[in-house]
C-alpha positions as CSV (number, residue, x, y, z in Angstrom):
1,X,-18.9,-43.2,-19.5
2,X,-22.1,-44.7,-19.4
3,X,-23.0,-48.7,-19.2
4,X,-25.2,-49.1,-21.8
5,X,-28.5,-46.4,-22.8
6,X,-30.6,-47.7,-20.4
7,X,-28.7,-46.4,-17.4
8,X,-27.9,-43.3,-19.1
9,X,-31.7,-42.7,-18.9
10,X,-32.2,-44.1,-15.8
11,X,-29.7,-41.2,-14.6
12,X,-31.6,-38.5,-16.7
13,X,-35.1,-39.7,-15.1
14,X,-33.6,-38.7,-11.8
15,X,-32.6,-35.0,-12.9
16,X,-36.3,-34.8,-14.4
17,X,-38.4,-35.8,-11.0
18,X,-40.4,-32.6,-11.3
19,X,-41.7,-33.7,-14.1
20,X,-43.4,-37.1,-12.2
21,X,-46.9,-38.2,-13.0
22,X,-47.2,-34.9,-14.5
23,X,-50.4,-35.1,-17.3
24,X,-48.8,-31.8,-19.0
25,X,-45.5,-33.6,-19.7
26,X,-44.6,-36.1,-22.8
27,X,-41.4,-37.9,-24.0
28,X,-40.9,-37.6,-27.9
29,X,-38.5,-40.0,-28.5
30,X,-35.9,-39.4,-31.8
31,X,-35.5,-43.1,-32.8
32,X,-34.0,-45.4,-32.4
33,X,-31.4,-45.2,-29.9
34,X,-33.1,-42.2,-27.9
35,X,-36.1,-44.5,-27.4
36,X,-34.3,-46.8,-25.3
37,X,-33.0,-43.9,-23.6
38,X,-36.3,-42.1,-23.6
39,X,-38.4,-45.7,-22.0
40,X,-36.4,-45.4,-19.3
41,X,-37.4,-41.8,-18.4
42,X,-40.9,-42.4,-19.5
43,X,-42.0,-45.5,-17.2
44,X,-39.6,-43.8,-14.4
45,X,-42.0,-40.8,-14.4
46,X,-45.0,-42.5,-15.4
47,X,-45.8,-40.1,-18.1
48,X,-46.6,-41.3,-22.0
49,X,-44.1,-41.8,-24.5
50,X,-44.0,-41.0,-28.5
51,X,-41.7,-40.7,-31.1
52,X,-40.5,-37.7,-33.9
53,X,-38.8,-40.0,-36.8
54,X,-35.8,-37.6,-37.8
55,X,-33.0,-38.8,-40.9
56,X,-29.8,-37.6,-40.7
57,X,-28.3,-35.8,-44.3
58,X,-25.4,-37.2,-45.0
59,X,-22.3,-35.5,-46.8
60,X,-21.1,-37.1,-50.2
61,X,-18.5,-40.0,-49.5
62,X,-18.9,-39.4,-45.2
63,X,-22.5,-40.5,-44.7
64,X,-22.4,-40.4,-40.5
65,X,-21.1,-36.3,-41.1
66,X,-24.6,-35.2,-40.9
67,X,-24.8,-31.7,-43.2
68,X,-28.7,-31.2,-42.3
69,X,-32.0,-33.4,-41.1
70,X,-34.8,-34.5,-42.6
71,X,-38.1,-34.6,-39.8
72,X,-41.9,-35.8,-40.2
73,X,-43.5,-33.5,-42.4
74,X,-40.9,-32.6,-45.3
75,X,-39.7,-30.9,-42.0
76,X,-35.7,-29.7,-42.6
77,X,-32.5,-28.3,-41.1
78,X,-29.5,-27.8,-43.2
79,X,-26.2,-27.0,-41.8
80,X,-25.4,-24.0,-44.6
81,X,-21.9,-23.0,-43.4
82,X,-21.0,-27.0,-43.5
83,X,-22.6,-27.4,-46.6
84,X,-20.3,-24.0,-48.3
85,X,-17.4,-25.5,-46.5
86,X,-17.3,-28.4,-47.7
87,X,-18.5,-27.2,-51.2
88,X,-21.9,-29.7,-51.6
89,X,-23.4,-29.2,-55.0
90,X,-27.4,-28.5,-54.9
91,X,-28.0,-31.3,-56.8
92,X,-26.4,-33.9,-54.1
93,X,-28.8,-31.9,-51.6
94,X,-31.7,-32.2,-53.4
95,X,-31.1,-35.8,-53.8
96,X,-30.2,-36.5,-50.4
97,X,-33.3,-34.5,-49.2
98,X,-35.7,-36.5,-50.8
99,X,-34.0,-39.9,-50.3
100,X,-34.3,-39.2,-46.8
101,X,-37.3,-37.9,-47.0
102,X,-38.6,-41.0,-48.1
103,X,-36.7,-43.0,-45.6
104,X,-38.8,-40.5,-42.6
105,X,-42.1,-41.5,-44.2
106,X,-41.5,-45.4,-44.1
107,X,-40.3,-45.4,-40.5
108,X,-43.0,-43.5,-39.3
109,X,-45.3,-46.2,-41.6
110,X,-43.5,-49.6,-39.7
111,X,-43.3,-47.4,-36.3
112,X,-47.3,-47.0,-36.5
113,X,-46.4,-42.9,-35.4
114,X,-48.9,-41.0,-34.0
115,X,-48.7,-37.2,-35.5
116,X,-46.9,-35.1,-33.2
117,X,-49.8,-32.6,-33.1
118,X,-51.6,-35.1,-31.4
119,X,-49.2,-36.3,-29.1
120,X,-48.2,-32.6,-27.9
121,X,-52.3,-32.0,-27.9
122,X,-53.2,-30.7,-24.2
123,X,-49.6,-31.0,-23.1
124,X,-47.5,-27.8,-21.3
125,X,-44.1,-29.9,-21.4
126,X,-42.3,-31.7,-24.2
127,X,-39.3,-33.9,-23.2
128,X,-36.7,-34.3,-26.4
129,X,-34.8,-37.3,-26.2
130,X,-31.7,-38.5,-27.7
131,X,-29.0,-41.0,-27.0
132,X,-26.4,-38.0,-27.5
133,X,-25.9,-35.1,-29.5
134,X,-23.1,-35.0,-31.7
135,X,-23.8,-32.3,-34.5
136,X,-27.1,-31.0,-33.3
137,X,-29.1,-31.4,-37.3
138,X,-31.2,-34.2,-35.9
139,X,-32.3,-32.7,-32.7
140,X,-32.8,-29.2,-34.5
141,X,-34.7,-30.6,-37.2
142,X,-36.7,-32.3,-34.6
143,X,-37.2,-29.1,-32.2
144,X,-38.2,-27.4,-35.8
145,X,-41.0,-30.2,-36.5
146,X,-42.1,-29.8,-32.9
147,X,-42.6,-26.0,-32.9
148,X,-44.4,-26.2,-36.6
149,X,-46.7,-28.6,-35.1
150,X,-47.7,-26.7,-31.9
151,X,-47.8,-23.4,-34.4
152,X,-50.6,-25.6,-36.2
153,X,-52.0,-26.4,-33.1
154,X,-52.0,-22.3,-31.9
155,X,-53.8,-21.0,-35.3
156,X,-56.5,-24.4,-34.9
157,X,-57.3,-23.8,-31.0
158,X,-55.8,-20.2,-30.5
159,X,-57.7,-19.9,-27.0
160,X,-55.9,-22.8,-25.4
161,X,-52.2,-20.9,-25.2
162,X,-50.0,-23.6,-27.1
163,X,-47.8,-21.1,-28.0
164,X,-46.8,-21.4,-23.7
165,X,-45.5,-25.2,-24.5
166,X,-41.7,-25.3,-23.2
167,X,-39.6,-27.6,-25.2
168,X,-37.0,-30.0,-23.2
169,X,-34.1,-31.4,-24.3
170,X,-32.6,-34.2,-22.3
171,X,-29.7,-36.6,-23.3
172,X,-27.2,-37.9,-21.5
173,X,-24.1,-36.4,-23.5
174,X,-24.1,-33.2,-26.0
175,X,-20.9,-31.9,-27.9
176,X,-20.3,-28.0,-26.3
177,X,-20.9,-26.5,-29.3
178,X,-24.2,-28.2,-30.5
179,X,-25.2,-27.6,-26.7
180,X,-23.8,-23.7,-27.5
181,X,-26.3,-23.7,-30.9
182,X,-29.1,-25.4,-29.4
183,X,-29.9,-23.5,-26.0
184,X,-31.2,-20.9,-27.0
185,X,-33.7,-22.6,-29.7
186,X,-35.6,-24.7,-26.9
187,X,-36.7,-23.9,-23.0
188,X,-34.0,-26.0,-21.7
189,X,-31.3,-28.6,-22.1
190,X,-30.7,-30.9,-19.3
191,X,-28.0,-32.8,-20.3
192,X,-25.6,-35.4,-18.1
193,X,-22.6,-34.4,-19.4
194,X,-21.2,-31.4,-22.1
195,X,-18.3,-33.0,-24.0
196,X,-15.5,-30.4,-25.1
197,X,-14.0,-33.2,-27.0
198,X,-16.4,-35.5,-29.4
199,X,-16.0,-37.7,-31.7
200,X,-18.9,-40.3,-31.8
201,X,-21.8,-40.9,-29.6
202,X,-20.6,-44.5,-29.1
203,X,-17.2,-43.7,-27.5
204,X,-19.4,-42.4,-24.3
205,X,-21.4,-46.4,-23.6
206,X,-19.6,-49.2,-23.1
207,X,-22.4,-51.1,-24.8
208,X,-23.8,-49.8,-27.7
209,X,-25.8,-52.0,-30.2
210,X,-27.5,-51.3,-32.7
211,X,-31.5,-50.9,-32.5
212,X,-34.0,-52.6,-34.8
213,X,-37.3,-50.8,-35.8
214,X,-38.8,-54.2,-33.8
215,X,-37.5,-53.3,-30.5
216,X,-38.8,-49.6,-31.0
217,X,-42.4,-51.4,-31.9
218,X,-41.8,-53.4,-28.9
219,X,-40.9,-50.4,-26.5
220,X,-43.1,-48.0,-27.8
C-alpha cells in the first residue's frame, strides 16, 4: 500500500532512471490524480511534463464502472463485450459519448493543454502516467489519442521516423487483466505492483483526496 500518490511516484521515478535528463523523454500526465503521480517522476528526472485530458464512460445507474473513454480529439475506446453484457442501449452511448465529450474539451480549456502533437514533437519516449489502472478504458483511450497524434505527426514530417516513438506506461498499481489487455498495445508497462484482486484504485493509498483542476494548474 502506498502513503499517499506522491510516494507512489517517487517509487516509480526510481524504476525509470534511464530515462534522466533525457531530451527524447516526456511525461503525459492523465489528470488529475496521475499528475500528482506523474510531478513526482517528472522533476525527479528533470524532464517536461504535460497532460492527455481522458473522461471515463460511465454505465447507466454505476457511473465509476467505466464501459469506454472519451480522449482529446473526439478520441474513443469502448469496452464492446462490457457494453453487450451489460445490454447498454445505443442511445445511452451516444449520449454518454458526447456528454463526456464535452466535459474533455472544457478541462483541456481550464488546464490551458498544449496539443499532444506538440508535446510528443521531437520526442523518442512518451511516459503514460496514471494513479492506477483499474479497467484499462482511460489509459487505452489515452494510448489511442497518443498514437493518432504521432500518426499525424508521421504523414506531416515523414523523414523524422515518429513512427519509432515507444509508448511507456507507468503507474504504481494495474488490475492483472487490464495489465494482460494493455501490454501488448504500448512498448512497455512498468508498473509497482499487478493486483490479482481489485476493486478501487483508492483501497491501494492510505491518503487519497480528491484533486481540484487548481492544483493540476498549479503543478503543471
Amino acid at each position: 500500500m502506498f502513503q499517499n500518490r506522491e510516494e507512489a511516484g517517487l517509487h516509480l521515478a526510481s524504476k525509470l532512471k534511464q530515462f534522466q535528463d533525457s531530451g527524447d523523454a516526456i511525461v503525459l500526465a492523465i489528470p488529475r490524480g496521475g499528475v500528482i503521480v506523474a510531478k513526482q517522476i517528472a522533476d525527479s528526472l528533470q524532464i517536461p511534463l504535460s497532460v492527455s485530458v481522458v473522461k471515463k464512460l460511465g454505465a447507466p445507474n454505476n457511473c465509476e464502472l467505466a464501459i469506454g473513454a472519451i480522449a482529446g480529439g473526439s478520441v474513443k475506446f469502448i469496452d464492446w463485450n462490457l457494453v453487450s453484457r451489460l445490454g447498454i442501449e445505443q442511445e445511452y452511448l451516444d449520449e454518454e459519448i458526447k456528454r463526456k465529450k464535452r466535459e474533455v474539451e472544457e478541462r483541456e480549456k481550464k488546464l490551458s493543454v498544449v496539443s499532444c502533437q506538440l508535446s510528443v514533437k521531437d520526442k523518442k519516449i512518451v511516459i503514460l502516467v496514471d494513479d492506477g489502472v483499474a479497467t484499462g478504458a482511460t489509459v487505452l483511450a489515452a494510448i489511442k489519442y497518443i498514437k493518432e497524434q504521432i500518426t499525424c505527426l508521421v504523414g506531416r514530417q515523414a523523414k523524422n521516423k515518429k513512427q519509432g516513438i515507444k509508448i511507456i506506461l507507468a503507474v504504481p498499481v494495474i488490475a492483472k487483466d487490464a495489465f494482460d489487455q494493455i501490454k501488448s498495445e504500448i512498448s512497455e508497462i512498468v508498473a509497482l505492483e499487478i493486483a490479482e484482486d481489485f476493486g478501487a484504485v483508492g483501497q491501494f493509498y492510505r491518503e487519497f483526496p480528491q484533486v481540484t483542476d487548481e492544483e493540476v494548474r498549479r503543478l503543471l
